[in-house]
VEXNUTOR-44699 format. One record per residue (C-alpha): residue number from 0; residue in one letter; x, y, z. Coordinates in Angstrom, 1 decimal. Each point is the difference from the previous one (the first is absolute). Example, Ala and Ser with C-alpha at 12.3 -4.5 7.8 and 13.67 -1.06 7.14 Angstrom:
(0 "A" (12.3 -4.5 7.8))
(1 "S" (1.4 3.4 -0.7))
This chain:
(0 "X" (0.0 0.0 0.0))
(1 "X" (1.3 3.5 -0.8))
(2 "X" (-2.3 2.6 1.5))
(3 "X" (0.8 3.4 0.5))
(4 "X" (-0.3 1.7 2.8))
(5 "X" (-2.6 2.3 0.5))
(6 "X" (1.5 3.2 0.7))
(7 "X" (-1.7 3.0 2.1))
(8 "X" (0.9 2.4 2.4))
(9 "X" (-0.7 -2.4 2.7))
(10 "X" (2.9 -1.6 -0.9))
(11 "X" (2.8 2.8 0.1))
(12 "X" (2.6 1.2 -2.1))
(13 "X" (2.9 0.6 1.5))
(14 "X" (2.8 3.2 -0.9))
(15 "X" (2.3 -2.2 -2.4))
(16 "X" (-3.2 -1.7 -1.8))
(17 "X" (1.2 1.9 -2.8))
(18 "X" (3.5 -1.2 0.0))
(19 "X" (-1.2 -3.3 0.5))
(20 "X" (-2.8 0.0 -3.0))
(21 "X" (3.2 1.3 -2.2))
(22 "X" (2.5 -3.1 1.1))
(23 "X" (-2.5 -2.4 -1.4))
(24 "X" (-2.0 -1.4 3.3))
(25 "X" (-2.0 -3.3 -1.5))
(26 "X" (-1.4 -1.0 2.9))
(27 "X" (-1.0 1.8 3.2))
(28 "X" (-1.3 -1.0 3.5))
(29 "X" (-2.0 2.0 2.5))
(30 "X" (0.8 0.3 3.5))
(31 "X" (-0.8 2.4 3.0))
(32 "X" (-2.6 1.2 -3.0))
(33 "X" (2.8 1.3 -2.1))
(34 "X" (1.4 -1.3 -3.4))
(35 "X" (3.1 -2.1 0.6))
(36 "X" (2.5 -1.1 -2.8))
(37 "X" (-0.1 -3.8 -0.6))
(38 "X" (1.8 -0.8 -2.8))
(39 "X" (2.1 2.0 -2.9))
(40 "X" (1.8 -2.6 -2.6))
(41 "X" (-1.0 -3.0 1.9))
(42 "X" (0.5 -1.3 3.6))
(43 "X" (3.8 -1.8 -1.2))
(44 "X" (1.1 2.8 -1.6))
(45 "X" (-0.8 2.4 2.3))
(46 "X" (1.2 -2.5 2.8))
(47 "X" (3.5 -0.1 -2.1))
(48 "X" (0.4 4.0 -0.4))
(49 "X" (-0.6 0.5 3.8))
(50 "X" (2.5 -2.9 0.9))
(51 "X" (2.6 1.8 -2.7))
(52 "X" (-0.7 3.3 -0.3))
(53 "X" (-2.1 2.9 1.8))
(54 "X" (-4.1 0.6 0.1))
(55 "X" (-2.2 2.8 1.4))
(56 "X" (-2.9 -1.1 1.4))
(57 "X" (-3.4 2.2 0.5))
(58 "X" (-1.2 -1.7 3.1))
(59 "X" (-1.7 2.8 0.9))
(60 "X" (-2.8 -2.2 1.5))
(61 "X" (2.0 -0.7 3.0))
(62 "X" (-1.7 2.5 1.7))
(63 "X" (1.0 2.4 3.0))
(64 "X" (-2.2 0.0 3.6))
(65 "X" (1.6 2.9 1.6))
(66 "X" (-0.1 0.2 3.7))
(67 "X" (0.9 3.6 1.5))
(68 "X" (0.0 1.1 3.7))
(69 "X" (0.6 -0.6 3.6))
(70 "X" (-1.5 -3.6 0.0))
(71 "X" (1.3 -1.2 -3.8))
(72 "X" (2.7 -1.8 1.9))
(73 "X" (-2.6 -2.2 2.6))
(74 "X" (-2.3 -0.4 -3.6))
(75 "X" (2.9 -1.6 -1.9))
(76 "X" (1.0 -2.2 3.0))
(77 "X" (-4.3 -1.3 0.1))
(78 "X" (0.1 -1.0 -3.6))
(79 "X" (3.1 -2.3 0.2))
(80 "X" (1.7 -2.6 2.0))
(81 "X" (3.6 1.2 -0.4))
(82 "X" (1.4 2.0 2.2))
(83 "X" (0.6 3.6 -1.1))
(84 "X" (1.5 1.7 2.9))
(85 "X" (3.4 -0.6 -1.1))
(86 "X" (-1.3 1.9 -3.4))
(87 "X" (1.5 3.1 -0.9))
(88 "X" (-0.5 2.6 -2.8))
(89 "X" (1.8 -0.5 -3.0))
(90 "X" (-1.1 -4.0 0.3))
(91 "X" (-2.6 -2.7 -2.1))
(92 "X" (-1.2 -2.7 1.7))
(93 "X" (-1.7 -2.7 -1.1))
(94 "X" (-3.2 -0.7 2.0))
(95 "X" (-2.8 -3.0 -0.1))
(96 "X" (-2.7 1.9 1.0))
(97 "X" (-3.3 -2.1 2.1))
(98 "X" (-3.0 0.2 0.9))
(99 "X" (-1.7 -0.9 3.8))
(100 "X" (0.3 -3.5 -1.3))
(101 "X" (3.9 0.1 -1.1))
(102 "X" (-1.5 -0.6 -3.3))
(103 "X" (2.0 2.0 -2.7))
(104 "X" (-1.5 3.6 -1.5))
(105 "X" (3.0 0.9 -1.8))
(106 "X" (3.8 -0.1 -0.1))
(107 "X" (1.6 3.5 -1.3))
(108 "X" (3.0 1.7 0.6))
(109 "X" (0.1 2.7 3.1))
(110 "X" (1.4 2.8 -1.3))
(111 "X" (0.9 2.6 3.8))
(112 "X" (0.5 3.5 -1.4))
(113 "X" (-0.5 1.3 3.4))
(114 "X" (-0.2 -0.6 3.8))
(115 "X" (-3.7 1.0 -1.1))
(116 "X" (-0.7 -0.7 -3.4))
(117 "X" (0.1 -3.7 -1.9))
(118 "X" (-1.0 -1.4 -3.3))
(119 "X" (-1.4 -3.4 -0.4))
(120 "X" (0.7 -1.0 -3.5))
(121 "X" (-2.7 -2.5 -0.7))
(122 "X" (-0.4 -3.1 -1.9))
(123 "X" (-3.3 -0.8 -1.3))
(124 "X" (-2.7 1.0 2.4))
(125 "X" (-2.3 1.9 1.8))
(126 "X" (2.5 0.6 2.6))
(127 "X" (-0.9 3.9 0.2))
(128 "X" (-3.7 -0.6 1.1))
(129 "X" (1.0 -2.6 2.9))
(130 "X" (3.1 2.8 1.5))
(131 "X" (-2.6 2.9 -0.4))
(132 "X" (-2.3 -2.6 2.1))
(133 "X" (2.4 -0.8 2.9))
(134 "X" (1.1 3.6 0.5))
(135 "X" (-3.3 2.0 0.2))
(136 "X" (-1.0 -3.3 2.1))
(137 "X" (2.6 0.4 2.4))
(138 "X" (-0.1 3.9 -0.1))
(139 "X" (3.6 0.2 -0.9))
(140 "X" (1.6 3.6 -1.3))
(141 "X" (0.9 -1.0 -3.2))
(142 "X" (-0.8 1.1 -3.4))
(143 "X" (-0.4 -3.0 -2.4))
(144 "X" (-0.3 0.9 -3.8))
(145 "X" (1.4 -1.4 -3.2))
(146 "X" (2.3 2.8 -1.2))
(147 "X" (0.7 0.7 -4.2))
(148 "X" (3.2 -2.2 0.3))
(149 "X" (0.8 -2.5 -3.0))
(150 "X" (2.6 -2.1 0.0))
(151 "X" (2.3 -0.7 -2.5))
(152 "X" (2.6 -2.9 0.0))
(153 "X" (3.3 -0.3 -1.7))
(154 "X" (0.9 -3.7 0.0))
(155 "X" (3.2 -1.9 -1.8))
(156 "X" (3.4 -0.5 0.7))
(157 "X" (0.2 3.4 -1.7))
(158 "X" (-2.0 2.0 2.1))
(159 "X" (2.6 1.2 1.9))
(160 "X" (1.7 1.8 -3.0))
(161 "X" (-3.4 1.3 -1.2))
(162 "X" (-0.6 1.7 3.2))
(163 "X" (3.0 1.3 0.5))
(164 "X" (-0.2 2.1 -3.8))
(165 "X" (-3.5 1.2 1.2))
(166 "X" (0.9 0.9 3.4))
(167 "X" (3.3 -0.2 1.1))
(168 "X" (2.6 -1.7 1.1))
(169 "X" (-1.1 -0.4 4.1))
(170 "X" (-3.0 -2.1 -0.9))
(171 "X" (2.4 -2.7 -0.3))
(172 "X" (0.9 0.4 3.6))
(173 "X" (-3.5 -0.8 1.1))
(174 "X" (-0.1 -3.6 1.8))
(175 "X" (-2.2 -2.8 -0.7))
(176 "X" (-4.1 1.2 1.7))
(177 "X" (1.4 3.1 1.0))
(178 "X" (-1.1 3.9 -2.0))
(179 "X" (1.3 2.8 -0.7))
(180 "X" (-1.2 3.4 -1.7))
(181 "X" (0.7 0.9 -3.3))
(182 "X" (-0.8 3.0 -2.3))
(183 "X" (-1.8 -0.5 -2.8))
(184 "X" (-0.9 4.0 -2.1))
(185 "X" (0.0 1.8 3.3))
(186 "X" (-2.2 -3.2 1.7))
(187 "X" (1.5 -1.8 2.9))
(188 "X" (-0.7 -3.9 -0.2))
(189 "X" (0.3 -3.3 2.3))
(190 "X" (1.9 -2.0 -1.9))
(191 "X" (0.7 -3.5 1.8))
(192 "X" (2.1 -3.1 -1.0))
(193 "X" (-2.7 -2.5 -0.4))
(194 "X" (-2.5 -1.5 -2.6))
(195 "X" (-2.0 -2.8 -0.6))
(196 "X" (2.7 -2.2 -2.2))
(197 "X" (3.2 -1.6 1.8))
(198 "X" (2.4 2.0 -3.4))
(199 "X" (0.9 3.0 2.5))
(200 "X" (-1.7 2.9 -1.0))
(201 "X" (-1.6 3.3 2.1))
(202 "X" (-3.8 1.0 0.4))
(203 "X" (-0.4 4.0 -0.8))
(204 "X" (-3.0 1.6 2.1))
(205 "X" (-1.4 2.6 -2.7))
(206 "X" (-1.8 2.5 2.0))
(207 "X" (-2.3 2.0 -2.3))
(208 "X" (-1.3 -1.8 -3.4))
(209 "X" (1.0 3.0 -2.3))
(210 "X" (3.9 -0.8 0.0))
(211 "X" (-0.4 -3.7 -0.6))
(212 "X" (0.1 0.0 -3.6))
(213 "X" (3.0 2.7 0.2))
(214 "X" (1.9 -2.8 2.6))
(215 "X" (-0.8 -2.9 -2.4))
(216 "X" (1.1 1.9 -3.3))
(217 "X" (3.2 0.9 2.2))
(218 "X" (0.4 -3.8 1.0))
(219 "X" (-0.3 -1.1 -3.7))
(220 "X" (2.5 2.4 -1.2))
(221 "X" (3.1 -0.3 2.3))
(222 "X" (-0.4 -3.6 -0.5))
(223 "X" (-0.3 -0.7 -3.7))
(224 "X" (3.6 -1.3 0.0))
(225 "X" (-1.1 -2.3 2.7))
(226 "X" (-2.9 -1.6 -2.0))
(227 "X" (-2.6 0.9 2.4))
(228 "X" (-3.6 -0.6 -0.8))
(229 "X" (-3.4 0.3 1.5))
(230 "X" (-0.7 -3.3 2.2))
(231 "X" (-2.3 -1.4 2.9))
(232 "X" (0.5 -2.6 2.8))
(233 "X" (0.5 -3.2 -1.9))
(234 "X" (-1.7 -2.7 1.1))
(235 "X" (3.5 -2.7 -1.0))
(236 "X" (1.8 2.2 1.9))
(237 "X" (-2.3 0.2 2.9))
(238 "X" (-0.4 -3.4 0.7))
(239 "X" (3.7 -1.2 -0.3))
(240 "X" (0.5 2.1 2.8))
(241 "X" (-2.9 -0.3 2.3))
(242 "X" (-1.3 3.4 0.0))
(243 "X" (-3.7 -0.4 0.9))
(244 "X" (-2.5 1.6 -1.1))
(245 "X" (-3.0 1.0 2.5))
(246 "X" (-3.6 -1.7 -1.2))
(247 "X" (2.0 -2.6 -2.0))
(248 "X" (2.3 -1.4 1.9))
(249 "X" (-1.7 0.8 3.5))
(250 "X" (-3.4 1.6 1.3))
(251 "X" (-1.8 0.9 3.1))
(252 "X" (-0.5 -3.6 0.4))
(253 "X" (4.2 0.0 0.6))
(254 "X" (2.1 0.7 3.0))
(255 "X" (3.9 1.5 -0.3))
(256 "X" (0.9 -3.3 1.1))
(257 "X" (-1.9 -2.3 -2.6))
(258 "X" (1.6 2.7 -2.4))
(259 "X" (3.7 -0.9 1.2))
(260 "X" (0.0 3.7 1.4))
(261 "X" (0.7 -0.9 3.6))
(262 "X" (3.2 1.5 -0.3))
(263 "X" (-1.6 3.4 -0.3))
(264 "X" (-2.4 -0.7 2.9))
(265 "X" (1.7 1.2 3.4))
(266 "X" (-3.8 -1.1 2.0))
(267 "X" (1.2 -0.3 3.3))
(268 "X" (1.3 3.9 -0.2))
(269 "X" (-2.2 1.7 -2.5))
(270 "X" (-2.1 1.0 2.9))
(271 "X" (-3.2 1.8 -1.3))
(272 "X" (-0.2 -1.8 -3.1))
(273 "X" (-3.8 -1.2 -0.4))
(274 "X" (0.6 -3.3 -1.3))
(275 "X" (2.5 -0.8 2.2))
(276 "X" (-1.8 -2.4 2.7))
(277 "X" (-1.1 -1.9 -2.8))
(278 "X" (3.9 -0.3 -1.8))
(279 "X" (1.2 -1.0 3.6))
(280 "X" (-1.9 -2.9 -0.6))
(281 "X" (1.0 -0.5 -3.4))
(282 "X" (3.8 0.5 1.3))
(283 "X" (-0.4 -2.4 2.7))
(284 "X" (-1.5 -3.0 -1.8))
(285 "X" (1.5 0.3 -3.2))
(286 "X" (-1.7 0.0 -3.2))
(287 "X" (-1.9 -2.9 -1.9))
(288 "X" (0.5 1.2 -3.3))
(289 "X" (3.0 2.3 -1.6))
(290 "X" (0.8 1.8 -3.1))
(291 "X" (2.8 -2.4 -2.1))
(292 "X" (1.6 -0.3 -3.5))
(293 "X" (-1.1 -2.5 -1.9))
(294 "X" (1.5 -1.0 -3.2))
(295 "X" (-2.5 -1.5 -2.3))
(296 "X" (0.9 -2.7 -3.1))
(297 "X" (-0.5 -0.1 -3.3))
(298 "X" (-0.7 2.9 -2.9))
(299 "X" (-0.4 3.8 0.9))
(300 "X" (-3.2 -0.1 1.9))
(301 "X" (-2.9 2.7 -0.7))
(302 "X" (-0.5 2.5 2.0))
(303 "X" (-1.2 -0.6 3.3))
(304 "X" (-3.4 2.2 0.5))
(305 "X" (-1.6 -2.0 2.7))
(306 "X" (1.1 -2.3 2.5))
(307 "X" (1.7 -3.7 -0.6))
(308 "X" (-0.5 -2.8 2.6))
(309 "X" (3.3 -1.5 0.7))
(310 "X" (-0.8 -3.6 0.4))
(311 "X" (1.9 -2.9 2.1))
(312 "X" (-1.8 -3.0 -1.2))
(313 "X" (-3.8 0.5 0.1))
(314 "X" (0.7 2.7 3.1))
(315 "X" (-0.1 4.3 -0.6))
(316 "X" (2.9 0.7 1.5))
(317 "X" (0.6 3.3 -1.4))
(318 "X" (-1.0 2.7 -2.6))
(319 "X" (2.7 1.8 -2.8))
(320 "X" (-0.9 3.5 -0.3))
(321 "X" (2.5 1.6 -2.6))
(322 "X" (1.8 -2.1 -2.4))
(323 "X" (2.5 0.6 -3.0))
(324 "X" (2.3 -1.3 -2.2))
(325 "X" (4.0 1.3 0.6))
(326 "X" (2.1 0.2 -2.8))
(327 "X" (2.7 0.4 2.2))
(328 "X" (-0.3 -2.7 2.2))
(329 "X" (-1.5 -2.6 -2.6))
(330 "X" (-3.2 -0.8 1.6))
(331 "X" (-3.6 1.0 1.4))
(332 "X" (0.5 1.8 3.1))
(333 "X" (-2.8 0.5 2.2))
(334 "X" (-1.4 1.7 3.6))
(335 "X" (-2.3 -2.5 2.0))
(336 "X" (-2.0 -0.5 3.3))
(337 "X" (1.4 -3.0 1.7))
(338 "X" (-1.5 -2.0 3.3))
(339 "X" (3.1 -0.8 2.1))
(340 "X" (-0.4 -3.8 -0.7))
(341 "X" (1.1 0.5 -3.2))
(342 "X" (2.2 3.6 0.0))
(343 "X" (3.4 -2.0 0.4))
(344 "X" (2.6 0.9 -2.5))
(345 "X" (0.1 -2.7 -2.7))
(346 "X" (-3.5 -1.2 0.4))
(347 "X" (-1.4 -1.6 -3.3))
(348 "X" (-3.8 1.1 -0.5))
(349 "X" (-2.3 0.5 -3.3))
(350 "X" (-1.4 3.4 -0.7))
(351 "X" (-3.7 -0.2 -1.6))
(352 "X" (1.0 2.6 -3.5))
(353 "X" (-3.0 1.0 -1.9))
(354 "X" (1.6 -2.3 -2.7))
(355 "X" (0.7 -3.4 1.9))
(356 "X" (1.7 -0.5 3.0))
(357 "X" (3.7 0.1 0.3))
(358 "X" (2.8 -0.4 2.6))
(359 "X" (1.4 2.2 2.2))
(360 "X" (2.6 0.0 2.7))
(361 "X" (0.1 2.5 3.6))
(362 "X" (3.5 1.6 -0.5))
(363 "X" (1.9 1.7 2.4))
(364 "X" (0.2 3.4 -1.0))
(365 "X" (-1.1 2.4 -2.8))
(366 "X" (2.1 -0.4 -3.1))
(367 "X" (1.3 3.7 0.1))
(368 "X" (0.5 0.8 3.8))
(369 "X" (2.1 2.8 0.6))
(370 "X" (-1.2 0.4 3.4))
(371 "X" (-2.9 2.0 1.3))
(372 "X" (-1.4 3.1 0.8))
């Protein structure tokens, strides 16, 4: 089937829609009800610039939540189980994000620009609606808002040269999850050291839509020599390295834990956090189920839109959730839901595919693990 999608101001554009429109976008997605890049050649040849070259990405969907005021700090530290009093400006954190149930709402980067003002940048979800809920609940002085910020990632083993020709020299000095400002025509911008791709690459923070063609023409130009090209997360790329991806991969219906996210989880000190009785639980028992590579047999598999049971014998043991075929590594490479019977490295199990079933084995670790965030 190849619908289009039905486009209306519902679904946002974003301030480098044009620039992407002009690269050649052929297939786009929508999330946080905004347009997001899919696909430009094709998934392996957009999967081989990135590994090779250098992309810019319009993920402006990842939107901002901005907390600002006296209580932003206590808000933040009620949203997540990791413990952010060690936090200081300058600093990204990566934080699972629960509900009164430990169940997971979301899992974006903290951004602290201030003692007393944040940004939550969001993965897909309503995650605006349930932090406006919990602070006017709790009568907290805090102004929550989504702010005109649009992100804009530079990701490659280029990216680092690119930057540097559009804005000097020092951004090569910023570390790994850790910001700095930079001036773009008289605008100061975050720009951090992160992205969603394990290439290396920075995420720019573009405050105010009407420079973001201006910044991505700039891009484009100081890096012709470089190859650059328009691109989007890829979803080869993605799942090589275990980068998950929230209502895919995990839901509401997930805990940190199940998500292999414990390590960002610090329960028994996060006081305040609202989910946190519930994770103390979680902590102390252990999870049934966990998030694993699987690598699955046979010809490139299709795309993985729904959930496949992961079979041992006649028992569900398991669901894969995003699947793909790796050039690089020579085989389908897969994210899955495994019961802890079963989650042992090595373990031989058949994954129900839409087109037959086919064999699949629990692996160790992601095929492109370069650490974590």
């Amino acid at each position: 089937m190849n619908a289009l999608l039905a486009r209306a101001r519902r679904v946002r554009r974003t301030p480098f829609t044009e620039g992407v429109e002009r690269a050649g976008v052929t297939a786009w997605s929508v999330y946080n009800r905004m347009l997001l890049p899919a696909v430009f050649e094709s998934p392996e040849a957009d999967y081989r610039h990135l590994k090779d070259h250098v992309q810019v990405w319009d993920v402006s969907c990842e939107r901002q939540v901005e907390l600002r005021g006296p209580d932003s700090a206590r808000l933040m530290q009620m949203l997540t189980p990791r413990d952010l009093r060690g936090m200081l400006p300058g600093q990204c954190y990566y934080v699972p994000m629960v509900d009164e149930t430990g169940g997971m709402l979301n899992d974006p980067v903290a951004v602290k620009l201030a003692e007393d003002r944040w940004w939550i940048s969001l993965a897909d979800s309503d995650l605006l609606l349930w932090v406006k809920g919990i602070a006017n609940g709790y009568r907290l002085d805090v102004l929550v808002d989504e702010p005109d910020v649009s992100p804009l990632a530079v990701q490659g083993p280029k990216a680092d040269e690119l930057m540097a020709r559009v804005f000097g020299e020092d951004i090569r000095n910023v570390r790994f999850f850790r910001f700095g400002w930079f001036t773009f025509q008289g605008r100061d911008l975050v720009i951090a050291r992160s992205g969603y791709s394990k290439q290396g690459g920075f995420e720019i923070y573009v405050a105010g839509g009407d420079i973001g063609m201006p910044l991505w023409d700039a891009l484009m130009e100081a890096g012709a020599d470089l190859q650059v090209r328009a691109g989007c997360p890829n979803l080869i790329e993605r799942v090589e390295s275990g980068l998950l991806s929230y209502g895919n991969d995990m839901t509401r219906a997930n805990t940190p834990h199940e998500c292999g996210l414990g390590r960002f989880c610090n329960t028994q000190t996060a006081i305040g956090c609202i989910g946190r009785d519930a994770l103390l639980r979680v902590a102390m028992e252990g999870p049934v189920r966990q998030i694993r590579p699987i690598a699955i047999g046979g010809a490139p598999v299709p795309v993985c839109d729904r959930l496949w049971p992961l079979m041992a014998g006649a028992q569900t043991v398991g669901h894969v959730s995003s699947t793909a075929w790796s050039p690089d590594f020579g085989t389908n490479v897969a994210i899955g839901m495994v019961r802890m019977t079963h989650w042992d490295p090595g373990t031989e199990l058949t994954v129900a595919a839409p087109d037959g079933p086919r064999p699949a084995v629990v692996r160790d670790r992601f095929w492109n693990d370069h650490g974590s965030r």
